[in-house]
PAKE-140719 format. One record per residue (C-alpha): y, x, z. Coordinates in steps of 0.02 Angstrom, whole numbers, plus 50000, padded with zeros to 5 digits. Layout:
<nodes>
{node {Y X Z}} ...
</nodes>
This chain:
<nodes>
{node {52558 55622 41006}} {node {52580 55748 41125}} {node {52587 55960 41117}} {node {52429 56045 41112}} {node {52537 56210 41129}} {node {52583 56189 41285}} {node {52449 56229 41432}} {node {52436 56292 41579}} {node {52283 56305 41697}} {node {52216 56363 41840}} {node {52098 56381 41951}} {node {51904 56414 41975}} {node {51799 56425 41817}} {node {51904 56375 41698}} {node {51853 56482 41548}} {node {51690 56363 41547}} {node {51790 56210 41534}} {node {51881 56125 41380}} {node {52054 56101 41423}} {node {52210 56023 41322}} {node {52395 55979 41367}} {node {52432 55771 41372}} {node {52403 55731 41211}} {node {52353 55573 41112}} {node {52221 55579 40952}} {node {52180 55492 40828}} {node {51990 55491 40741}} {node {52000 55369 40559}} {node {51812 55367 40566}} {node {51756 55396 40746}} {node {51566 55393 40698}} {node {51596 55555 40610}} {node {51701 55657 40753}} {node {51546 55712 40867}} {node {51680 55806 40981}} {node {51785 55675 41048}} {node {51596 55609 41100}} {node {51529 55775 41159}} {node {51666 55854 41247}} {node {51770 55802 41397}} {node {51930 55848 41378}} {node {52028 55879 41561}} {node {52222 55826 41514}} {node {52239 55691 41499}} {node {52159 55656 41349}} {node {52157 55513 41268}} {node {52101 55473 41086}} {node {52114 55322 40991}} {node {51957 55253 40885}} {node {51976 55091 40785}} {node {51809 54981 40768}} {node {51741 54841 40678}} {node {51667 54730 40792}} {node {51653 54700 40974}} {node {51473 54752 40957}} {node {51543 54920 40853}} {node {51662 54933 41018}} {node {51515 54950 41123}} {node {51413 55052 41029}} {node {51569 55155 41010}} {node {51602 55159 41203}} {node {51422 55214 41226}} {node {51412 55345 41121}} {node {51474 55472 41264}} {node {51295 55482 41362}} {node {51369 55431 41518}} {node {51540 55394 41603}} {node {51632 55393 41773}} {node {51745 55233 41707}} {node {51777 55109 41568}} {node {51933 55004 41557}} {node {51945 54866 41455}} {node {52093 54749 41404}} {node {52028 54572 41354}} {node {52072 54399 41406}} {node {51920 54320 41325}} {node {51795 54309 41465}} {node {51645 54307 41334}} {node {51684 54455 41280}} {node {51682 54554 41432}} {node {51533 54487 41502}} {node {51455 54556 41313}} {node {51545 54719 41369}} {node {51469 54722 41532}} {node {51277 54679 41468}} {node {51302 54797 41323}} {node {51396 54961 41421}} {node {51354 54932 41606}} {node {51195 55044 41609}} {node {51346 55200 41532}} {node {51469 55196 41649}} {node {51486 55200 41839}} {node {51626 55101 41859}} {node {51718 54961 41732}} {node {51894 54865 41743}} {node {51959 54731 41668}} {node {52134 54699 41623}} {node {52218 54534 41594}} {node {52380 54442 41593}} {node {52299 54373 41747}} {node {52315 54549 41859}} {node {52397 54674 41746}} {node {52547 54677 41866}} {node {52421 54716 42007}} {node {52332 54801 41948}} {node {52306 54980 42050}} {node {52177 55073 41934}} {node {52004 55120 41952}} {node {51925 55117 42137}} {node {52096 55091 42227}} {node {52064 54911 42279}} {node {51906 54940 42336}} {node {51865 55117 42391}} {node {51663 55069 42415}} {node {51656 55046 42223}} {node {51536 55156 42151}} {node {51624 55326 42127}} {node {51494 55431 41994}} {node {51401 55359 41840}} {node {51243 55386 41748}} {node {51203 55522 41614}} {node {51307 55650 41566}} {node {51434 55589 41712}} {node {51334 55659 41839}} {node {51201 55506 41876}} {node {51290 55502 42059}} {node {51361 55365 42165}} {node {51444 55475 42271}} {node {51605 55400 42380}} {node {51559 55235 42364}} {node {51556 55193 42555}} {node {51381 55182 42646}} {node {51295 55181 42483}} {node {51334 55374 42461}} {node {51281 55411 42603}} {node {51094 55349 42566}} {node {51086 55495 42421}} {node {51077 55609 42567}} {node {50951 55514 42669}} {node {50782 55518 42648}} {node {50681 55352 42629}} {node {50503 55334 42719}} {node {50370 55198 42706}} {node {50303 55123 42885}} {node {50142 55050 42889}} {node {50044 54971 43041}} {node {50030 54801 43142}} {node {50179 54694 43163}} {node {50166 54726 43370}} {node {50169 54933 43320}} {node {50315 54939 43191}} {node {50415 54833 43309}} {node {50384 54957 43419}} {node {50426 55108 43318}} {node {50603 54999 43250}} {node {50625 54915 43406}} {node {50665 54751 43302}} {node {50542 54594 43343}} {node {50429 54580 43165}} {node {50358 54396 43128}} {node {50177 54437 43200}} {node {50223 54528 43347}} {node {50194 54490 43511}} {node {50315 54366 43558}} {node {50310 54346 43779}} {node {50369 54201 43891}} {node {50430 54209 44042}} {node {50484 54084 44175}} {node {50662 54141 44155}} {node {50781 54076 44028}} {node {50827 54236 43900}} {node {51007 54167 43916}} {node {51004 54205 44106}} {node {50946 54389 44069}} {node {51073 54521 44060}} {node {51077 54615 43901}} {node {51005 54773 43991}} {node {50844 54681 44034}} {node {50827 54569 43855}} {node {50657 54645 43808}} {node {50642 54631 43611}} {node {50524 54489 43569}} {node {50556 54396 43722}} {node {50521 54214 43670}} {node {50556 54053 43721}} {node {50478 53905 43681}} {node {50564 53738 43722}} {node {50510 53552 43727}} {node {50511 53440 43581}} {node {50622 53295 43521}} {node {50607 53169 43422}} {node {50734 53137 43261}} {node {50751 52951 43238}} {node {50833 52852 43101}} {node {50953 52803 43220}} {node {51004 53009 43233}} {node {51019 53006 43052}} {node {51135 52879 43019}} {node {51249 52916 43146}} {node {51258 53087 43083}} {node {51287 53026 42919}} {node {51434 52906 42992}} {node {51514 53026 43121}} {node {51521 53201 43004}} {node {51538 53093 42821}} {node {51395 53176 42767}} {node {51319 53035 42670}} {node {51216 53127 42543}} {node {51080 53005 42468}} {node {50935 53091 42537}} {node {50971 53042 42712}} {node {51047 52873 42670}} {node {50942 52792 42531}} {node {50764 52792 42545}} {node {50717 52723 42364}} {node {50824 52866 42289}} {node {50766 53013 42399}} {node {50583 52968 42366}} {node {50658 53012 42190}} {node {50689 53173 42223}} {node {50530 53298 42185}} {node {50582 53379 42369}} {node {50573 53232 42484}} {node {50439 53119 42545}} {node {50592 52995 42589}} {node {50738 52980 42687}} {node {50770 53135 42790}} {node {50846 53237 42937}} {node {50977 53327 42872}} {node {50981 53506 42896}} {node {51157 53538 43001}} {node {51080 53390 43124}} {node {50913 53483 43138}} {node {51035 53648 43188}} {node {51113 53536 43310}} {node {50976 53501 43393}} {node {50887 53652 43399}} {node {51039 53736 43490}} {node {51001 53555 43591}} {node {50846 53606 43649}} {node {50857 53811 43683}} {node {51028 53834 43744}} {node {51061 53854 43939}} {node {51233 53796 43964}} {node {51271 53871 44119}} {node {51396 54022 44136}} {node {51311 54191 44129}} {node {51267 54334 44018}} {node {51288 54255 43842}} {node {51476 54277 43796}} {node {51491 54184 43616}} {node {51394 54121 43490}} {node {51472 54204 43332}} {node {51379 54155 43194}} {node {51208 54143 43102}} {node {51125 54228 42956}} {node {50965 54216 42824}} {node {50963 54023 42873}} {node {50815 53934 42733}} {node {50775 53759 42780}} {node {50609 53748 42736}} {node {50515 53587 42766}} {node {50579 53433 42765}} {node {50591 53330 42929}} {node {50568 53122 42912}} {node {50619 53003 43036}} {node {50498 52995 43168}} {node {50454 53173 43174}} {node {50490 53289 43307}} {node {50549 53458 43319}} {node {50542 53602 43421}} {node {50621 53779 43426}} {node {50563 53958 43461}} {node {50684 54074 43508}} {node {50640 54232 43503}} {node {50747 54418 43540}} {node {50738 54488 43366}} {node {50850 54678 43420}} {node {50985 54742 43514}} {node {51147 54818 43470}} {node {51254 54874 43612}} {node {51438 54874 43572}} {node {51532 54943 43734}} {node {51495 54961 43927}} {node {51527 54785 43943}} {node {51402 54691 43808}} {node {51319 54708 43657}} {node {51260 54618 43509}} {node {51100 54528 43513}} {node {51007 54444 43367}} {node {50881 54278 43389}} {node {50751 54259 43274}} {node {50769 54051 43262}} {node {50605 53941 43203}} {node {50629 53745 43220}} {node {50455 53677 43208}} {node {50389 53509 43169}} {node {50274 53412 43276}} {node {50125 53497 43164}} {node {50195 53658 43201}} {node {50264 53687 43010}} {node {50412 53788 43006}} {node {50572 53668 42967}} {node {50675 53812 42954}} {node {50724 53975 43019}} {node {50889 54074 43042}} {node {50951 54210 43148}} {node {51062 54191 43284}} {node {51215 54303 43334}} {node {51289 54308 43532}} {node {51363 54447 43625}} {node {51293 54457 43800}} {node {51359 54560 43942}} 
</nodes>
């Protein structure tokens, strides 16, 4: 379908290129035509190749060496998951078209313009345009080595194993100009009772088993018994390290890489360093700082850990 008479190019270098008009093939026996394989077309170009199986398909589809996109038109989830395990290491960037999101469908990368834009082999082996990951191909990676207390230097981001100083002042009464990175504060300890638990358990409706039944959570290959759970332990870290009144911290605004990773019983106690992981400053005004979080229990094991987000002026 199509006429192959009519072209019309131009531009830069093309008499090294293979050019046709809009046109539409057809290959009977696709394993045999080595040129709809070996040469890319610029058109558009399209050429139609009937196969056997959906492993023939993928063969089929890999034949090429390498390619910028695949589309593929299924509504049998099975099989594009096989398409994906069987193609993904040929092409850069793969679609998938169903009844589900034909109609919304925008093409390849228009949704989302960080997608991968490049693809292995013959179709350049790039991932250029695809948002801050192109921009790493033209950055150069380096290996650090040293002491915790020197690379936290040189990165100015508190390392477990650095120094971590205390101070008689609070860090949430420090300004964000004189937050020194690994700054550390290191606050009483409390006791979690049985009592905390269950009213926990009552006032939230988190009744999960392991803090409400003992016989079933000594079941469980993770717990000794009945436990703490891990939101009450968070609650009562914040308890124990936060200064309430007004002053440079602005808003708590989230946390991140939170592992809970010893259990806590009733009876045990906890107790929380807080320590200034980095810096970020966003405007004149404030700036982003990150808390390296450890709850410990009363034998010093690490309960868990998370980092905490605030803006500070």
């Amino acid at each position: 379908f199509g006429d192959s008479d009519q072209l019309k190019i131009e531009g830069e270098g093309v008499d090294k290129g293979a050019f046709m008009s809009p046109v539409l093939l057809r290959a009977n026996d696709p394993w045999q035509a080595h040129a709809v394989h070996e040469i890319e077309a610029f058109g558009p170009v399209s050429t139609l190749m009937p196969y056997k199986s959906l492993e023939d398909a993928v063969a089929l589809a890999n034949h090429g060496k390498g390619s910028l996109v695949m589309s593929a038109f299924t509504y049998d989830s099975s099989a594009a998951r096989e398409m994906v395990l069987g193609t993904g290491a040929f092409h850069g960037r793969m679609v998938f078209i169903n009844r589900d999101c034909a109609k919304e469908s925008t093409g390849h990368g228009s949704p989302l313009p960080a997608l991968v834009h490049g693809g292995p082999g013959r179709a350049g082996g790039g991932e250029e345009m695809g948002g801050i990951r192109g921009v790493k191909h033209y950055m150069q990676r380096t290996a650090l080595q040293g002491s915790p207390e020197m690379l936290s230097s040189v990165v100015n981001s508190w390392l477990p194993g650095a120094p971590q100083p205390t101070g008689k002042t609070h860090p949430f009464r420090l300004p964000f100009g004189k937050l020194e990175v690994g700054y550390t504060l290191e606050t009483a300890s409390r006791e979690v009772t049985l009592d905390d638990i269950e009213h926990f358990a009552n006032f939230t409706g988190d009744t999960f088993y392991a803090h409400m039944d003992e016989e079933a959570a000594a079941a469980n290959p993770f717990f000794p018994g009945r436990v703490a759970h891990g939101y009450l332990l968070l609650s009562f870290a914040a308890g124990l390290f936060v200064e309430p009144s007004p002053g440079p911290v602005l808003a708590n605004y989230g946390l991140e890489n939170l592992r809970f990773v010893k259990p806590v019983s009733p009876g045990d106690s906890i107790s929380v360093k807080l320590t200034v992981k980095s810096k970020s400053p966003r405007n004149e005004e404030y700036g982003e700082v990150k808390w390296a979080v450890m709850i410990l229990n009363k034998d010093s094991e690490v309960a868990a850990t998370y980092e905490l987000l605030t803006m500070n002026a």
